[in-house]
Biotite code that builds the C-alpha atoms (Angstrom):
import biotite.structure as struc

atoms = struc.array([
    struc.Atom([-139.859, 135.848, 187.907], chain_id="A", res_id=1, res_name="UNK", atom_name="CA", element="C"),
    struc.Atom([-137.371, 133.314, 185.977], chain_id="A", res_id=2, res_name="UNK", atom_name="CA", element="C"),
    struc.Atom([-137.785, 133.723, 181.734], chain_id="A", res_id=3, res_name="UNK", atom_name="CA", element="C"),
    struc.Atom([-136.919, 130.451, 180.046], chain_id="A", res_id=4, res_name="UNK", atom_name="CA", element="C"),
    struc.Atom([-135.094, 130.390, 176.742], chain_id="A", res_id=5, res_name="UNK", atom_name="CA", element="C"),
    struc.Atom([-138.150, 129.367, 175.281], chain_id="A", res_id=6, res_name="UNK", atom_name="CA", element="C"),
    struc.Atom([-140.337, 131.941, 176.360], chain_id="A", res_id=7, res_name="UNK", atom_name="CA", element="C"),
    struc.Atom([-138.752, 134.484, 175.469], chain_id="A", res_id=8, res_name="UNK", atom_name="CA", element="C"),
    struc.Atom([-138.148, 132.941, 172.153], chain_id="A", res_id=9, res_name="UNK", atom_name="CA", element="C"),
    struc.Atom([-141.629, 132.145, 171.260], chain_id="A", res_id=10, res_name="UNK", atom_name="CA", element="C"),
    struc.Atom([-142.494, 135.887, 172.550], chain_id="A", res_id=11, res_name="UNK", atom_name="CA", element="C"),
    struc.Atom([-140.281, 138.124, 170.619], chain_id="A", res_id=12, res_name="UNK", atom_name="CA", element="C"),
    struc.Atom([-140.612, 135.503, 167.275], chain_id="A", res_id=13, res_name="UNK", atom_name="CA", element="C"),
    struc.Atom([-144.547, 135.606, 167.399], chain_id="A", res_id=14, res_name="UNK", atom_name="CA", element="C"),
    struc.Atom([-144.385, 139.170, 167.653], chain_id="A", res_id=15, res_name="UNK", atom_name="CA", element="C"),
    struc.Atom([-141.302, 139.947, 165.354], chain_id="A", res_id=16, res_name="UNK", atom_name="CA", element="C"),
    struc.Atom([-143.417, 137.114, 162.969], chain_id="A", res_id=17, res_name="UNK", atom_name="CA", element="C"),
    struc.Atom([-146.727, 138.878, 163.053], chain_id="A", res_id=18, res_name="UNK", atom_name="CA", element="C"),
    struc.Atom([-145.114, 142.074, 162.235], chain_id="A", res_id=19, res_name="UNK", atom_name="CA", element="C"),
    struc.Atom([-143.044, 140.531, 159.334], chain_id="A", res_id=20, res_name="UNK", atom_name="CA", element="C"),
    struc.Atom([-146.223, 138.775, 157.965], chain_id="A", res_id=21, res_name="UNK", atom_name="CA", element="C"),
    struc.Atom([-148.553, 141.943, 158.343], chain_id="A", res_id=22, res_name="UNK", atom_name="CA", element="C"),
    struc.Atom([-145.747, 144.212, 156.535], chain_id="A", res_id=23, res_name="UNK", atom_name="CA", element="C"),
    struc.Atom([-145.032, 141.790, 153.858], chain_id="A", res_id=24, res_name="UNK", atom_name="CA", element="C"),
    struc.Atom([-147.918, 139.514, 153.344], chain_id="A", res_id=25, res_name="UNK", atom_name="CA", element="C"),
    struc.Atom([-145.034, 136.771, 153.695], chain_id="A", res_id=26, res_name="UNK", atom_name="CA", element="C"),
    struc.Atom([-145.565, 133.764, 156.051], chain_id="A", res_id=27, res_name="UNK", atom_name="CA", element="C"),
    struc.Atom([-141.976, 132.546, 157.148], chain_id="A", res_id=28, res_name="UNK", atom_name="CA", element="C"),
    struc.Atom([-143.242, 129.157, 157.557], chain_id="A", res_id=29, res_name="UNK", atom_name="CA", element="C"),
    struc.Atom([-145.428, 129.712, 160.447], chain_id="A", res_id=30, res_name="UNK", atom_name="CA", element="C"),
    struc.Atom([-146.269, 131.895, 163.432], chain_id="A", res_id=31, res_name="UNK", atom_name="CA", element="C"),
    struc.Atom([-144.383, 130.217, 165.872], chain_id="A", res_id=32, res_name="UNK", atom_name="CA", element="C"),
    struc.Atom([-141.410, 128.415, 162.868], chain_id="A", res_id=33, res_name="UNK", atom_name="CA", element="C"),
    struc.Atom([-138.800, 130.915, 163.411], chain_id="A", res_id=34, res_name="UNK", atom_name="CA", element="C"),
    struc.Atom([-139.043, 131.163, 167.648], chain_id="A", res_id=35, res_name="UNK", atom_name="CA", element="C"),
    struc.Atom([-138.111, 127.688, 167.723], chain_id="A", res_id=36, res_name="UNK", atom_name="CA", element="C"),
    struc.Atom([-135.141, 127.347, 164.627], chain_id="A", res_id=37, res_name="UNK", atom_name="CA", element="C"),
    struc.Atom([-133.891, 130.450, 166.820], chain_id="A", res_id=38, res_name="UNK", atom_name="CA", element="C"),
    struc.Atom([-133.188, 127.905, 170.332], chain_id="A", res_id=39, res_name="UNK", atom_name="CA", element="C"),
    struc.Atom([-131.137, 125.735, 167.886], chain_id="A", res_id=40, res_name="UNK", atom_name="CA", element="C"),
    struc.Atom([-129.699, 128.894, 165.362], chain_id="A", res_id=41, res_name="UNK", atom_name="CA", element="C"),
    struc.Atom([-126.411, 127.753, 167.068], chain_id="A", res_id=42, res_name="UNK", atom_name="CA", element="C"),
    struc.Atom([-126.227, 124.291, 166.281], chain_id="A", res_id=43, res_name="UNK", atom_name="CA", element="C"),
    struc.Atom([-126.276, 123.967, 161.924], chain_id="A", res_id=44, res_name="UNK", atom_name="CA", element="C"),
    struc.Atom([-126.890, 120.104, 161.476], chain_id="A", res_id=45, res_name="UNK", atom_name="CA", element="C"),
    struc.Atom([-130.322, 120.318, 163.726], chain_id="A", res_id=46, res_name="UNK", atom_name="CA", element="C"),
    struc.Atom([-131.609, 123.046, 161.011], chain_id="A", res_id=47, res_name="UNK", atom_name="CA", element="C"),
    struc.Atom([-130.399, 120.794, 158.048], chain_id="A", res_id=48, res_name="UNK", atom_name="CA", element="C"),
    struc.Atom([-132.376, 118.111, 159.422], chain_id="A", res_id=49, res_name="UNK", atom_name="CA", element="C"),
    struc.Atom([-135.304, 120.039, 160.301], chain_id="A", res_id=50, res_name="UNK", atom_name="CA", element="C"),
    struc.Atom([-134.832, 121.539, 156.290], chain_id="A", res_id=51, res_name="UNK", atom_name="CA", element="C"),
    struc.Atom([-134.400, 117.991, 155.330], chain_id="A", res_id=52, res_name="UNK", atom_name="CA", element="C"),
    struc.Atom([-137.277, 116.757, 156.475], chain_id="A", res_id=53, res_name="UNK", atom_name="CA", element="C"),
    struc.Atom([-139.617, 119.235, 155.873], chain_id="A", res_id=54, res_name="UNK", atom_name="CA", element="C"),
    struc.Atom([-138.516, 118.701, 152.009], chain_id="A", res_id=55, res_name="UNK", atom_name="CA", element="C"),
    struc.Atom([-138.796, 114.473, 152.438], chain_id="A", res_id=56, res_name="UNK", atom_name="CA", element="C"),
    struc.Atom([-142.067, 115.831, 153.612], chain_id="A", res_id=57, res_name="UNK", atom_name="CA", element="C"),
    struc.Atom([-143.602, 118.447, 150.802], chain_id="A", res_id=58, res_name="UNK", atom_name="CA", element="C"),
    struc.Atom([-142.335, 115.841, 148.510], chain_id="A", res_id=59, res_name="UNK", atom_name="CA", element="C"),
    struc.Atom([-144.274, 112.737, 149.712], chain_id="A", res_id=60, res_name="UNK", atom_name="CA", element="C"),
    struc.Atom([-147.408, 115.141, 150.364], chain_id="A", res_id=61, res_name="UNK", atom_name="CA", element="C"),
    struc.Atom([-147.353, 116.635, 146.916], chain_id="A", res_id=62, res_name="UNK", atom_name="CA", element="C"),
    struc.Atom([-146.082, 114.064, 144.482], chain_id="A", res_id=63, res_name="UNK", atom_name="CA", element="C"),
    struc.Atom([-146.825, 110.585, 145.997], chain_id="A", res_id=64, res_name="UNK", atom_name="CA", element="C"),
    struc.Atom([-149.591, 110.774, 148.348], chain_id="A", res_id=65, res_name="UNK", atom_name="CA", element="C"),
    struc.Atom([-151.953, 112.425, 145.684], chain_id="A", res_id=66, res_name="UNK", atom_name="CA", element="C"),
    struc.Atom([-151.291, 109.233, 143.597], chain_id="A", res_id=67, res_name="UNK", atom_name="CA", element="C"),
    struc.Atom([-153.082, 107.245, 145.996], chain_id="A", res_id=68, res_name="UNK", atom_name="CA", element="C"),
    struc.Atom([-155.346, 109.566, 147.823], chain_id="A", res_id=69, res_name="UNK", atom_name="CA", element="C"),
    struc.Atom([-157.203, 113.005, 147.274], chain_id="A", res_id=70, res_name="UNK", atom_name="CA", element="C"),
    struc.Atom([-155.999, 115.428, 149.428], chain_id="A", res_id=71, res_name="UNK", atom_name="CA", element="C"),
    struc.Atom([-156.701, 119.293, 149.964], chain_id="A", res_id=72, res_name="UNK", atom_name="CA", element="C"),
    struc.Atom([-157.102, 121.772, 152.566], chain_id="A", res_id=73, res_name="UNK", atom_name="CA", element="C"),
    struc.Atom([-156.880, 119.758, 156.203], chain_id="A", res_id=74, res_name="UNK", atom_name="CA", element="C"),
    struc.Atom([-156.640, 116.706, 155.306], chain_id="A", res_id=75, res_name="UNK", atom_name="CA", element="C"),
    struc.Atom([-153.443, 117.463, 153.375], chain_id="A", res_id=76, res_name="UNK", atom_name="CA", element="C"),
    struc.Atom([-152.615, 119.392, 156.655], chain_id="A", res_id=77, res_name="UNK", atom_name="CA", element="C"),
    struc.Atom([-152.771, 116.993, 158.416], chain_id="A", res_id=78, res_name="UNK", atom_name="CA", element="C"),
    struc.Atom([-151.318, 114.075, 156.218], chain_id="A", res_id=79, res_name="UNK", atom_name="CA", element="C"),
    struc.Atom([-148.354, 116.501, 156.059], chain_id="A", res_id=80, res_name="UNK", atom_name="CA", element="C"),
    struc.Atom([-148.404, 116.270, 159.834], chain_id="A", res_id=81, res_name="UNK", atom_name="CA", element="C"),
    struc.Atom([-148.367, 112.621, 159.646], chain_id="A", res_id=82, res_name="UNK", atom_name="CA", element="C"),
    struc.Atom([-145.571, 112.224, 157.327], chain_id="A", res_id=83, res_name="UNK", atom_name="CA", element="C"),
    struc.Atom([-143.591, 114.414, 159.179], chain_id="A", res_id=84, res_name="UNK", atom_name="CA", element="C"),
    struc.Atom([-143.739, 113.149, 162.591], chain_id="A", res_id=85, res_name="UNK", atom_name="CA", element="C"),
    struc.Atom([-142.912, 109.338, 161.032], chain_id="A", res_id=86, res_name="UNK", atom_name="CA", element="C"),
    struc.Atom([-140.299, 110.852, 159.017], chain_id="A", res_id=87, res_name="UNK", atom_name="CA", element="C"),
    struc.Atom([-138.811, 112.421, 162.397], chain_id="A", res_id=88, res_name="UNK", atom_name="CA", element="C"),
    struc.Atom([-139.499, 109.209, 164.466], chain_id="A", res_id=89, res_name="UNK", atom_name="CA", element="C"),
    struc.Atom([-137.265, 107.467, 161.833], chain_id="A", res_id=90, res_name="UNK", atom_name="CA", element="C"),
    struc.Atom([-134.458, 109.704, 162.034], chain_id="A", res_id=91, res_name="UNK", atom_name="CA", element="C"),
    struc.Atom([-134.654, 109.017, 165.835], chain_id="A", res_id=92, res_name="UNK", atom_name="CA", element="C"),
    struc.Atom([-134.675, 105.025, 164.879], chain_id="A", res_id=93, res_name="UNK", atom_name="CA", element="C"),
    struc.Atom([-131.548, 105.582, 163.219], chain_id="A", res_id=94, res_name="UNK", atom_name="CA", element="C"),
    struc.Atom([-130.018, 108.246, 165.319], chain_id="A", res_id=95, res_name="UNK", atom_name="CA", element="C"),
    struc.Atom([-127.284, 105.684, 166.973], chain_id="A", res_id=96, res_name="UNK", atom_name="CA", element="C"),
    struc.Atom([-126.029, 105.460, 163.563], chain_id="A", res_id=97, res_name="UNK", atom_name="CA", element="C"),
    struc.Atom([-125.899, 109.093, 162.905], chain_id="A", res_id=98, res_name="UNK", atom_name="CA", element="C"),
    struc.Atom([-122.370, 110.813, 163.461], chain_id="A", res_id=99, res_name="UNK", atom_name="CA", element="C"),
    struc.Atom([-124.190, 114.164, 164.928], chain_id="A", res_id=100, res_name="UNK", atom_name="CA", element="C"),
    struc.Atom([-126.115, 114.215, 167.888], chain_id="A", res_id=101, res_name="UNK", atom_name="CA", element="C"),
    struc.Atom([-129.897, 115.285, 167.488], chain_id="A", res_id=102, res_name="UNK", atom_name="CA", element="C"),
    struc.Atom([-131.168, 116.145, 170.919], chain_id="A", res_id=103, res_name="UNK", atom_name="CA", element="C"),
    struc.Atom([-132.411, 119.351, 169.482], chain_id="A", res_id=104, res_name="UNK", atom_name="CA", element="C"),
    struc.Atom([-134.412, 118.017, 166.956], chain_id="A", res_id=105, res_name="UNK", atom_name="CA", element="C"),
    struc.Atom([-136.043, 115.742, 169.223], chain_id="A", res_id=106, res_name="UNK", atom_name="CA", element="C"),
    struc.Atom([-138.037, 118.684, 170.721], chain_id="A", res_id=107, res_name="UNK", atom_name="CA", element="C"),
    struc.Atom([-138.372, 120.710, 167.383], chain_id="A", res_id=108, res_name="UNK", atom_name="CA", element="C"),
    struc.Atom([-138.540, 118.227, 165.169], chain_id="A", res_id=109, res_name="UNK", atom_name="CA", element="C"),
    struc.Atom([-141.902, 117.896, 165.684], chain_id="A", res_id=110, res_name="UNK", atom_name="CA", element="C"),
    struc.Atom([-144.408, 120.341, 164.014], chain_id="A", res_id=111, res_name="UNK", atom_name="CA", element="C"),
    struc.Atom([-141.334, 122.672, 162.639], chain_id="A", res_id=112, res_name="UNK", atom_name="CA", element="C"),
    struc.Atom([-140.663, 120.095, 159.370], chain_id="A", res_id=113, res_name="UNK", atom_name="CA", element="C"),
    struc.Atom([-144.872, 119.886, 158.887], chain_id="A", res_id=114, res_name="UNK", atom_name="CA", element="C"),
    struc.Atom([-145.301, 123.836, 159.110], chain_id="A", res_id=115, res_name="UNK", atom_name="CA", element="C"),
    struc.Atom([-142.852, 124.467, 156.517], chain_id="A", res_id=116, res_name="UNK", atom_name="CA", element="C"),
    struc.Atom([-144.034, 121.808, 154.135], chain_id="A", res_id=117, res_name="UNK", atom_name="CA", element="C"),
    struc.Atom([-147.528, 123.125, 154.526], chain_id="A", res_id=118, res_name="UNK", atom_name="CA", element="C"),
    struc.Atom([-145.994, 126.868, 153.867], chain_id="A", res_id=119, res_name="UNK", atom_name="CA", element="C"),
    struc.Atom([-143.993, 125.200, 150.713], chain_id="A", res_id=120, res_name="UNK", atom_name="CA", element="C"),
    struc.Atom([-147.250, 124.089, 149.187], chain_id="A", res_id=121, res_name="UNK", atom_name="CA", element="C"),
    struc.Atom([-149.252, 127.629, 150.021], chain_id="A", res_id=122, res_name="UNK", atom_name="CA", element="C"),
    struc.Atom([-146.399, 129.741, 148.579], chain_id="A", res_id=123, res_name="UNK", atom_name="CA", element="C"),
    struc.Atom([-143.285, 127.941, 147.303], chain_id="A", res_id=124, res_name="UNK", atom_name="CA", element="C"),
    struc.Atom([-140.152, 126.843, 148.552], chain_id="A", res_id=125, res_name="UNK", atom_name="CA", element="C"),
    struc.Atom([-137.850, 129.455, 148.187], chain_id="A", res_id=126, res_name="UNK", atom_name="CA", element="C"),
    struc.Atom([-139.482, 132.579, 149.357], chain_id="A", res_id=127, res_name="UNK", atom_name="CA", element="C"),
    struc.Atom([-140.929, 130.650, 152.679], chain_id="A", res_id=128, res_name="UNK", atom_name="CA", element="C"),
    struc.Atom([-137.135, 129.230, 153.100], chain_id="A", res_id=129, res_name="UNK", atom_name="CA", element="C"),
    struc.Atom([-135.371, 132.548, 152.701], chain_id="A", res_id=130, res_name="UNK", atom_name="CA", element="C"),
    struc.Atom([-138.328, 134.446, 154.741], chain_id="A", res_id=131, res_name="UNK", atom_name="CA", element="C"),
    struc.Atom([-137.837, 131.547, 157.296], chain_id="A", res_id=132, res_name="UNK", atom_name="CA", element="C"),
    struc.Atom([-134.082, 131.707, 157.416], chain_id="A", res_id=133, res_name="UNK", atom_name="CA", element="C"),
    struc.Atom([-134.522, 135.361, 157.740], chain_id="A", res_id=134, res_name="UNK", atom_name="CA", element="C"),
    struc.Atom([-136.984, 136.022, 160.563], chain_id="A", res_id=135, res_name="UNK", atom_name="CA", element="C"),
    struc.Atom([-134.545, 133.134, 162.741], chain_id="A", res_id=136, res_name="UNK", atom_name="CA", element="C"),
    struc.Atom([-132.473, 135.174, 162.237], chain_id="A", res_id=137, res_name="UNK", atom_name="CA", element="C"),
    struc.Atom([-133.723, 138.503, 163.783], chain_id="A", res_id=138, res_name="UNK", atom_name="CA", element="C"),
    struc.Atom([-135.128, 136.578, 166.380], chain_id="A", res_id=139, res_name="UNK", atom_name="CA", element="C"),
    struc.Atom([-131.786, 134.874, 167.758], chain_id="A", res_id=140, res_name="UNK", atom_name="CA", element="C"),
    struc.Atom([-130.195, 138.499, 166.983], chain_id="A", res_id=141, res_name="UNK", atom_name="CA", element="C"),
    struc.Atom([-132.872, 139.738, 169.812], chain_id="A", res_id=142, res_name="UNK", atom_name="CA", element="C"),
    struc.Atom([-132.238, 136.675, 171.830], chain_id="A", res_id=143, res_name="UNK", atom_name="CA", element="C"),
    struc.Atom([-128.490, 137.841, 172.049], chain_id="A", res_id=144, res_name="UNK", atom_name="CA", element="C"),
    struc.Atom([-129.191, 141.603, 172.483], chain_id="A", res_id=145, res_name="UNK", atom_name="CA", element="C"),
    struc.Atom([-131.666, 140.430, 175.399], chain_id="A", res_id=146, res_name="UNK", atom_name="CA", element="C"),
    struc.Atom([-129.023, 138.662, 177.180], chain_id="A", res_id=147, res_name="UNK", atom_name="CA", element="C"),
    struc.Atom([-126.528, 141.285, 176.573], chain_id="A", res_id=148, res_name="UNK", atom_name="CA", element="C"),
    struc.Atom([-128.377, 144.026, 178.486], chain_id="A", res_id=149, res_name="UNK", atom_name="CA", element="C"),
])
């Protein structure tokens, strides 16, 4: 039986996740967040842009969208899904521009940048980012011990 990267990432996170969430009543940005910033730990500028947008996106969700609209519970869910994905699609507009490549992000970019926002809003920015940053962490670290043995 042949284990992908990303199998094995999403299994040990969810788990590792789960057990970090049930201890500390902490949600590092999502269930499944920290399984996928662990397949691109090793490559800094797709995180920063996966941080960056996710913080493009809590801000346009909760200081200009509510100007124009009323928005709670899944509908700002999922306008924080929409802003994400068109804030992603322009990065990939302007990626031939960009100095870094972003093939990573393409794949991640996704759903990571909306979960986070959504876990900024529920319980602020700085305890979901260090949780978040955290929990990648110890997953990649069991990624590596993994492959060791």
């Amino acid at each position: 039986m042949y284990i992908t990267d990303f199998y094995m990432s999403l299994v040990i996170g969810v788990v590792a996740t789960l057990l970090f969430v049930e201890s500390f009543g902490i949600t590092p940005g999502g269930i499944i967040v920290a399984s996928y910033l662990a397949l691109v730990f090793d490559s800094p500028i797709t995180i920063v842009l996966i941080l960056l947008v996710s913080f493009i996106t809590y801000g346009i969700v909760n200081f200009i969208l509510p100007k124009f609209v009323i928005l709670y519970g899944k509908r700002k869910f999922v306008a924080t899904m929409i802003v994400a994905v068109t804030l992603k699609l322009i990065f990939e507009a302007i990626y031939p521009i960009t100095p870094f490549p972003t093939f990573e992000f393409r794949g991640i970019g996704i759903i990571v940048p909306a979960l986070l926002s959504n876990c900024y809003s529920r319980q602020g920015i700085k305890i979901t980012l260090i949780s978040t940053l955290v929990m990648t962490a110890i997953v990649y670290g069991i990624m590596q011990i993994v492959y060791f043995i």
